[in-house]
C-alpha positions in Angstrom: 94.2 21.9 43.9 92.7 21.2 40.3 91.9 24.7 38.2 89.8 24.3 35.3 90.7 27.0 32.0 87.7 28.1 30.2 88.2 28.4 26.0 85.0 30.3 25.0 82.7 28.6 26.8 84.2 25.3 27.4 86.8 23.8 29.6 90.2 22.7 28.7 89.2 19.1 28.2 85.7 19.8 26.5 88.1 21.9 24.0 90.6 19.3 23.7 88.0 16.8 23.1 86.6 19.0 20.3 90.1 19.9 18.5 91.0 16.2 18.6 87.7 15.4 16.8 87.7 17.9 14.2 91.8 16.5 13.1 90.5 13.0 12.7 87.7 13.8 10.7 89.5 15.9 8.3 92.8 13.7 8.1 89.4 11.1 7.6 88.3 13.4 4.4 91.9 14.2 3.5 92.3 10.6 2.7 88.9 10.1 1.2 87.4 8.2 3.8 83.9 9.9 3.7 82.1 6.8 5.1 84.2 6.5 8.5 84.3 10.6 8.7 80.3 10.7 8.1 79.7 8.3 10.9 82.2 10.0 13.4 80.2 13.5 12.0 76.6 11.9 12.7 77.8 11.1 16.4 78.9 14.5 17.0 76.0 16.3 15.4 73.8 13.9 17.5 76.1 14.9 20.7 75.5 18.6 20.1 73.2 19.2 17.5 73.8 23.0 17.9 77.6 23.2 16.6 76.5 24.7 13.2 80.2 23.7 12.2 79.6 20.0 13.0 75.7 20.4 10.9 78.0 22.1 8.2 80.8 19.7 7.8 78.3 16.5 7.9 76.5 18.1 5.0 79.4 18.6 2.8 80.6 15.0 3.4 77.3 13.8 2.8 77.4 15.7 -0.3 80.7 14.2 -1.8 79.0 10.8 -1.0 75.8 11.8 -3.6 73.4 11.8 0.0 
């Protein structure tokens, strides 16, 4: 038998998904790669357009890149 855990809202895998994202963009902006983490931001944003985090983070990437 398969359980699912719910973390606010989301299941385990949905919440992996997200936490996995969020590293790879910021190791992407630790390491100045704004392009690559502005892409992988505009996928997500376009994915859930309602994570004001996501909306928030894309603008202050396109921001360091003068958008």
């Amino acid at each position: 038998m398969r359980f699912r855990v719910s973390i606010s809202g989301l299941d385990a895998q949905d919440a992996l998904l997200k936490l996995k994202r969020s590293a790879e963009i910021q190791l992407l902006r630790d390491f100045k790669q704004f392009e690559r983490a502005r892409d992988k931001l505009q996928v997500a944003v376009a994915h859930s357009p309602q994570d004001f985090d996501l909306v928030y983070e894309l603008a202050m990437v396109n921001e360091k890149l003068g958008d």
